[in-house]
C-alpha positions as a Markdown table, in Angstrom:
| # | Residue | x | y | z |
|---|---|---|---|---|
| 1 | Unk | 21.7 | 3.1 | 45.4 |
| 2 | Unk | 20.7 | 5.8 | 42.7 |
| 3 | Unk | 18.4 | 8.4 | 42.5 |
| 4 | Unk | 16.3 | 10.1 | 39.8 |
| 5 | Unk | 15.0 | 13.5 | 40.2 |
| 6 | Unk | 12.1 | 14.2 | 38.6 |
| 7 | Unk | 10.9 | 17.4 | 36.4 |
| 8 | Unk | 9.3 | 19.3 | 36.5 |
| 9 | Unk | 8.1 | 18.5 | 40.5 |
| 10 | Unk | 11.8 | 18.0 | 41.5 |
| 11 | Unk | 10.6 | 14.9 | 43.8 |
| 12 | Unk | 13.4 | 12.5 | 44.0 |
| 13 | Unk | 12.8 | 8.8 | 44.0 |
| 14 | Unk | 15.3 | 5.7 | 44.6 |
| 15 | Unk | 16.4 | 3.6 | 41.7 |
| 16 | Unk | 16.1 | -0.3 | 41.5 |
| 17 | Unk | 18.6 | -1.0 | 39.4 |
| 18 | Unk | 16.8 | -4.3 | 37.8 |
| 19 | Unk | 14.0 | -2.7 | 36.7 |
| 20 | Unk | 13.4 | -0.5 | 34.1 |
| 21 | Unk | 12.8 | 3.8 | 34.3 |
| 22 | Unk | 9.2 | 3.0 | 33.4 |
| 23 | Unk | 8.6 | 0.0 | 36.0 |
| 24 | Unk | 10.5 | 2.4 | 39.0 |
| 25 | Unk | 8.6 | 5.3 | 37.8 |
| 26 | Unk | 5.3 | 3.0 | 38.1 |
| 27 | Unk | 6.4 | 1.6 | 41.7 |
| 28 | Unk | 6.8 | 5.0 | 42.6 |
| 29 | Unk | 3.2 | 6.3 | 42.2 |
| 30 | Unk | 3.8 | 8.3 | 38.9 |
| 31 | Unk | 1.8 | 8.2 | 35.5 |
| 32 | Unk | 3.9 | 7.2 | 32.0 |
| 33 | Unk | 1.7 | 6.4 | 29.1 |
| 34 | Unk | 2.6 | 3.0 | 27.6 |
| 35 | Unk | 0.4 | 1.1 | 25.5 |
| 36 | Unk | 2.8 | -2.1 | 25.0 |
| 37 | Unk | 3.2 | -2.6 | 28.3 |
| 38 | Unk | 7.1 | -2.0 | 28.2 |
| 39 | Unk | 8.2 | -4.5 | 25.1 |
| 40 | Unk | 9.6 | -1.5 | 23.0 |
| 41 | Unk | 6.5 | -1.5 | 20.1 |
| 42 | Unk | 5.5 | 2.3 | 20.9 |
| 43 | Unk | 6.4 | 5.0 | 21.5 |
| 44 | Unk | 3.8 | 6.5 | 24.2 |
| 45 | Unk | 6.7 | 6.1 | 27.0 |
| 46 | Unk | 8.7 | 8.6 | 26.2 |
| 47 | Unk | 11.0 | 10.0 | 28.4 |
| 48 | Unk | 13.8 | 12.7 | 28.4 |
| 49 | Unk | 17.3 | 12.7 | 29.9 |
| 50 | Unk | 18.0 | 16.3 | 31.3 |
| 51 | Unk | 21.2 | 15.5 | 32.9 |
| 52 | Unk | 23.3 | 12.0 | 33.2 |
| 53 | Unk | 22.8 | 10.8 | 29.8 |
| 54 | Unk | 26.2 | 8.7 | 30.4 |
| 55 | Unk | 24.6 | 7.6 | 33.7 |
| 56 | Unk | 22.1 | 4.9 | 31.2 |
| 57 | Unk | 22.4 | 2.3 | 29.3 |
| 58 | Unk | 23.1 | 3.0 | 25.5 |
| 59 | Unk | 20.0 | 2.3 | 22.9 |
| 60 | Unk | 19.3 | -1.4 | 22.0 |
| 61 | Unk | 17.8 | -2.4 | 18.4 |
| 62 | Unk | 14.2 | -2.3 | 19.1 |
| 63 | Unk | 14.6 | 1.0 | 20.3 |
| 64 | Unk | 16.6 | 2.0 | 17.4 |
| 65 | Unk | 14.0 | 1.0 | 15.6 |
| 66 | Unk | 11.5 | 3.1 | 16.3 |
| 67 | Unk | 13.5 | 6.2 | 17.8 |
| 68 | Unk | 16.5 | 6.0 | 15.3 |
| 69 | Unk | 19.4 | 7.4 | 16.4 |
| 70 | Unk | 18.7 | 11.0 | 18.0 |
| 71 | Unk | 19.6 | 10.7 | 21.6 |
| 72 | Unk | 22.7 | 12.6 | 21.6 |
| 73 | Unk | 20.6 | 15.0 | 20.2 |
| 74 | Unk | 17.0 | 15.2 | 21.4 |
| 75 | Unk | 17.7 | 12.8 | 24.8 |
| 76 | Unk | 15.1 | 11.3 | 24.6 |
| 77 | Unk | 14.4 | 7.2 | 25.2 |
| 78 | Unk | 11.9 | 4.8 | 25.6 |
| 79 | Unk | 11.7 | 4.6 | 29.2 |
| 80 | Unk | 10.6 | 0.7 | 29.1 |
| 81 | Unk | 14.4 | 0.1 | 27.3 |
| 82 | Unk | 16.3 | 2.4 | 29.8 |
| 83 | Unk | 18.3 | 1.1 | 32.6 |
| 84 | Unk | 19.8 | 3.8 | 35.3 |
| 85 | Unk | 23.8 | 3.2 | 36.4 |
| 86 | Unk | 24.1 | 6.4 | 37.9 |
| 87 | Unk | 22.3 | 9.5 | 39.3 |
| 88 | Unk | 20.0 | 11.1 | 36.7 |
| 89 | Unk | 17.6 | 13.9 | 35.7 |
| 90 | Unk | 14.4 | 13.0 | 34.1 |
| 91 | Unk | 11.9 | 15.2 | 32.7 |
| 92 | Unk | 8.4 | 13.5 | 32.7 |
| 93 | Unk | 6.0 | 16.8 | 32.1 |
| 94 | Unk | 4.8 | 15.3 | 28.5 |
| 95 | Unk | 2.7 | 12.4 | 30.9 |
| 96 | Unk | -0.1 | 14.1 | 32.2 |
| 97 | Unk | -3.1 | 11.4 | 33.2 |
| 98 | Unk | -6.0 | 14.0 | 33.5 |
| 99 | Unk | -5.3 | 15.1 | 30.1 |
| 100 | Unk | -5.1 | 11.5 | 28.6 |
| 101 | Unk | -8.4 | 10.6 | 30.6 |
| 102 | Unk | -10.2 | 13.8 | 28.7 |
| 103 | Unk | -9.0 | 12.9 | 25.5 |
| 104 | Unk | -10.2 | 9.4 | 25.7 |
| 105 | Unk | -13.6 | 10.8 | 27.0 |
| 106 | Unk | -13.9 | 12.7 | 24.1 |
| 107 | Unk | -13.0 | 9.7 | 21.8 |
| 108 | Unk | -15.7 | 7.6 | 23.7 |
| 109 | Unk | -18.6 | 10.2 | 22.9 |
| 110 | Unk | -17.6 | 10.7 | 19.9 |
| 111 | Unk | -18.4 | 7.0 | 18.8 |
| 112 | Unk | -21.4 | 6.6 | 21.4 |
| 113 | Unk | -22.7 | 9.5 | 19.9 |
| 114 | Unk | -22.1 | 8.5 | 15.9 |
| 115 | Unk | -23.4 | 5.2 | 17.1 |
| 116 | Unk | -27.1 | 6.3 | 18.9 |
| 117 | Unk | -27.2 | 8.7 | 16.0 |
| 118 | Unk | -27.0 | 5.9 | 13.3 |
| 119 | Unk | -26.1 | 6.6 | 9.7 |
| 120 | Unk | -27.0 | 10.1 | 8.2 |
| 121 | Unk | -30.0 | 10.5 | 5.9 |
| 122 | Unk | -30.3 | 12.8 | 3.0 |
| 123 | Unk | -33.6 | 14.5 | 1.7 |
| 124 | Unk | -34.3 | 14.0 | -1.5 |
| 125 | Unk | -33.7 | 17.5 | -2.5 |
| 126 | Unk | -30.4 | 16.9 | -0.8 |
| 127 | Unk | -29.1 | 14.5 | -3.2 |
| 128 | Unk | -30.7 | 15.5 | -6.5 |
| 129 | Unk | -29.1 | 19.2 | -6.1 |
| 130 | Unk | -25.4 | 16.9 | -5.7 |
| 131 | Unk | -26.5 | 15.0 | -8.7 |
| 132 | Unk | -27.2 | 17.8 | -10.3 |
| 133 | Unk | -23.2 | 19.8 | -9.5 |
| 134 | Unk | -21.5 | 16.4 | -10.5 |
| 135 | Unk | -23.0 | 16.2 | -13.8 |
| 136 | Unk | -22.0 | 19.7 | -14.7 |
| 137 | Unk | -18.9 | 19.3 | -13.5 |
| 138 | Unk | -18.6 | 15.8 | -15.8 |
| 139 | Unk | -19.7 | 18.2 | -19.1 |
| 140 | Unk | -17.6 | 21.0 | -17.9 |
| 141 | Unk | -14.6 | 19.0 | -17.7 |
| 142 | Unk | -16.1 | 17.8 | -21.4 |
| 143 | Unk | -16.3 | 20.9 | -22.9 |
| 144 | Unk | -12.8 | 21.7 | -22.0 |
| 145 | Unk | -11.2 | 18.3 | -22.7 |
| 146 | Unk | -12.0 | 18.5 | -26.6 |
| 147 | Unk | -10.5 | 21.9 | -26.9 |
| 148 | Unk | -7.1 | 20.6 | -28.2 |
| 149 | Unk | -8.4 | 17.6 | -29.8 |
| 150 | Unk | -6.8 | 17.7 | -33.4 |
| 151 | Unk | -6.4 | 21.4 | -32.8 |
| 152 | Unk | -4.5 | 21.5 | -35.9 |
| 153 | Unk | -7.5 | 20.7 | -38.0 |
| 154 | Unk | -9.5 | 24.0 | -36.7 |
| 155 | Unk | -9.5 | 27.6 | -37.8 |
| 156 | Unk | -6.7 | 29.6 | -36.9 |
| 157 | Unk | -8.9 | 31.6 | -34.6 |
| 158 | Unk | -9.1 | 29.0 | -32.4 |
| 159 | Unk | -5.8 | 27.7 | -32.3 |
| 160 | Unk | -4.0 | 27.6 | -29.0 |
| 161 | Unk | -0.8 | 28.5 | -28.2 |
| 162 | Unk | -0.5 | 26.0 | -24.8 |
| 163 | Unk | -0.2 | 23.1 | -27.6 |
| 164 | Unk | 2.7 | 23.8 | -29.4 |
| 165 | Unk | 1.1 | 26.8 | -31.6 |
| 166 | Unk | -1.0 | 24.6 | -33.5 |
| 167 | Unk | 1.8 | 22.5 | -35.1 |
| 168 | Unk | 0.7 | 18.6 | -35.9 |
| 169 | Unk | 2.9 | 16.2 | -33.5 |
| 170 | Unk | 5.9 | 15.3 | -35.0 |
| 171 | Unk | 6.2 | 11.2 | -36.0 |
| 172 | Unk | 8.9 | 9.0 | -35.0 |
| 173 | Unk | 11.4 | 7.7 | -37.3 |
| 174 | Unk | 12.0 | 4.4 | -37.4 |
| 175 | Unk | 13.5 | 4.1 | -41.1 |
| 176 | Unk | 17.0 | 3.7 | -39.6 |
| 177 | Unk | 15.9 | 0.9 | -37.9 |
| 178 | Unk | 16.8 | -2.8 | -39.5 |
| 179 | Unk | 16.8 | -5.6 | -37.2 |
| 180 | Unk | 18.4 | -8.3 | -40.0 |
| 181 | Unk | 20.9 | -6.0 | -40.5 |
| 182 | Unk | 22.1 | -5.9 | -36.3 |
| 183 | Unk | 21.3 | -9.6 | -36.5 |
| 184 | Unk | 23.8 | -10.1 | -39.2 |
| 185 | Unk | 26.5 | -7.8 | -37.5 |
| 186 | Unk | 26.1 | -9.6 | -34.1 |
| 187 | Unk | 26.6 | -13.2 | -36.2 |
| 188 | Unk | 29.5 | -11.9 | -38.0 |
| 189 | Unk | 31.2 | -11.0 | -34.3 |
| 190 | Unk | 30.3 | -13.9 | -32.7 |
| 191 | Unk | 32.3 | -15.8 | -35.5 |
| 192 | Unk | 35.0 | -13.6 | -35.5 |
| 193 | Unk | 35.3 | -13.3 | -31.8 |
| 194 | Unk | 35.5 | -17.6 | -31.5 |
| 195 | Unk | 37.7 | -18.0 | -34.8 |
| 196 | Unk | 40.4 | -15.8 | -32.3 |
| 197 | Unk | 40.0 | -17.8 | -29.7 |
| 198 | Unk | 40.6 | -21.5 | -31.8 |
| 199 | Unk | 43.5 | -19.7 | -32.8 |
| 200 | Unk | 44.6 | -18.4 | -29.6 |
| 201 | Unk | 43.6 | -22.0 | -27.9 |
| 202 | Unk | 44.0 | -20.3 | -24.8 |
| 203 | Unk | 42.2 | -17.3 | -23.3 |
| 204 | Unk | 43.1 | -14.0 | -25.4 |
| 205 | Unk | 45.1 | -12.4 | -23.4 |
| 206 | Unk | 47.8 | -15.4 | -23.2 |
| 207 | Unk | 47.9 | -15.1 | -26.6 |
| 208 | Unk | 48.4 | -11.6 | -27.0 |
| 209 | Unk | 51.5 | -11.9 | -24.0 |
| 210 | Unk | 53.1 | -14.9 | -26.6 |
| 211 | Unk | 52.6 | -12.7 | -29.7 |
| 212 | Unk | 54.8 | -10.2 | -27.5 |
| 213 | Unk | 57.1 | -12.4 | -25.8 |
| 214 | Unk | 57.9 | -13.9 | -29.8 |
| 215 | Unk | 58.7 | -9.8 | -30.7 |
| 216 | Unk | 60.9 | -8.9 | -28.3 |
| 217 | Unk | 63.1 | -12.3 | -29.1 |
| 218 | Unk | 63.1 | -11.3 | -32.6 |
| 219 | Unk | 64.1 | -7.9 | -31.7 |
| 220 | Unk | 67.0 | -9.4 | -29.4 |
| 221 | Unk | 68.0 | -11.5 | -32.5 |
| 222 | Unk | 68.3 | -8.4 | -35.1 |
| 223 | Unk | 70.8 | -6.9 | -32.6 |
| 224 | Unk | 74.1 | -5.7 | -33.5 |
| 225 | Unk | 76.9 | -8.2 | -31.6 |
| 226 | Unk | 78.7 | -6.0 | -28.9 |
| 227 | Unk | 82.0 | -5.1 | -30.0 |
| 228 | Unk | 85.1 | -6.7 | -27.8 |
| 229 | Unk | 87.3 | -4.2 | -25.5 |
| 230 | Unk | 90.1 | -4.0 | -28.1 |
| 231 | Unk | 87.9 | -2.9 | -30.8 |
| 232 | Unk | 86.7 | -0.2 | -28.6 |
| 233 | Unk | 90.2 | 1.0 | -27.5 |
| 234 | Unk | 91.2 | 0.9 | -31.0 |
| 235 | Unk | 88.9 | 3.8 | -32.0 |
| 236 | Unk | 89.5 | 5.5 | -28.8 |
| 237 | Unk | 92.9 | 5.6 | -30.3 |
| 238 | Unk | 92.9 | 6.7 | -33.7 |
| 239 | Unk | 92.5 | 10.6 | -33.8 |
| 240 | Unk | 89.6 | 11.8 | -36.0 |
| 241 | Unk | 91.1 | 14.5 | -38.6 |
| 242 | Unk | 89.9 | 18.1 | -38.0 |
| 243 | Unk | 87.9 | 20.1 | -40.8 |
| 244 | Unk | 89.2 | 23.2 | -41.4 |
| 245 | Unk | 86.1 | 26.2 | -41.0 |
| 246 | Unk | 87.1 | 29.3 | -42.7 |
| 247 | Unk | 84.2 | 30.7 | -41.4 |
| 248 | Unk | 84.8 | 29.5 | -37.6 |
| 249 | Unk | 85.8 | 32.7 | -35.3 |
| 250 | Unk | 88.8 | 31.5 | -32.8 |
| 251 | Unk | 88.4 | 33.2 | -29.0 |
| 252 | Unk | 92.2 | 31.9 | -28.3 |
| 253 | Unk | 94.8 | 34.8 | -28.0 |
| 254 | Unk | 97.2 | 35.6 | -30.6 |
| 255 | Unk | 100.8 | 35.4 | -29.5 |
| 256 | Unk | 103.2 | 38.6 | -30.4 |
């Protein structure tokens, strides 16, 4: 058997583990707003975890979905999605029932009263005066909208400087522009591109590997032959003449 201890009253009530925190809360005489009726589509029933957040079952989807993933951080949960293994602390002071009730009262009158009421009537002189502030407004707005209409055109006195100092837009340039001309460039590739591969007659890169491979053979082929072992000692043999240096300074010592 587990037991919850409720904040901020500090009662203590005795857990069925079966049921959800919102149906034991319920059983046990205490208020939690829930407009779903405990199938995780609100978020009225919210609940927080003072102490044994290990001591409850981790968020499913549904709850993820509307809580995201903030429990380690806020811990709170959806009281309808939480299932007690262990002895918690739960903090329930954000359901209060009287306050609820007068919120909904004042809901009620508000539509009763907007209801007996009817619809609101204007006088007359009511709606002519808002006739009358729209339409200057409209040639207001007018007025100031034709102010940098071909502003170039005007005096220089009246020029202004928020457009660019009175300088006409510059145009586009579109001479470099020839569409026949990238037509004919993308043709000539195209050609090009499937002449190499008819030549190739297998993928391009195949062919580049045999262009290779034919290369290094004809490298291998232009290769001096390697010289036999007597030919080598032979050489070894034979002492190469030394050039006399006038020049070259000798460190040996002289003997007496």
């Amino acid at each position: 058997m587990y037991t919850a201890t409720l904040m901020p009253s500090g009662e203590k009530i005795v857990i069925n583990e079966k049921k959800s925190l919102l149906e034991n809360l319920k059983d046990n005489g205490h208020y939690i707003k829930s407009s779903c009726g405990g199938h995780a589509t609100c978020t009225d029933c919210i609940v927080k975890i003072v102490t044994g957040e290990d001591n409850v079952n981790p968020p499913e989807f549904n709850e993820l979905q509307l809580m995201g993933n903030v429990f380690h951080i806020t811990k709170e949960r959806l009281s309808c999605q939480t299932f007690v293994t262990g002895d918690i602390t739960v903090d329930i002071s954000a359901h209060d029932k009287a306050e609820d009730e007068r919120r909904l009262k004042n809901k009620t009158a508000a539509f009763s009263n907007a209801k007996k009421n009817g619809p609101r009537v204007r006088k007359r002189e009511e709606v002519e005066e808002i006739l009358k502030e729209r339409q200057d407004r409209y040639e207001q707005k007018q007025e100031d909208g034709q102010k940098w209409y071909k502003h170039w055109e005007k005096d220089s006195e009246q020029r202004s400087k928020r457009y660019g100092g009175g300088k006409r837009p510059r145009e586009f340039r579109t001479d470099h522009i020839d569409h026949e001309r990238d037509a004919k460039e993308r043709e000539q590739k195209k050609l090009e591109r499937e002449r190499r591969e008819k030549l190739a007659k297998v993928s391009p890169r195949s062919f580049n590997d045999s262009l290779k491979d034919k290369s290094n053979k004809e490298n291998f082929s232009s290769r001096p032959a390697k010289k036999s072992k007597e030919e080598i000692a032979e050489m070894t043999s034979t002492e190469r003449p030394l050039k006399s240096n006038p020049d070259r300074k000798s460190f040996r010592k002289k003997k007496d």
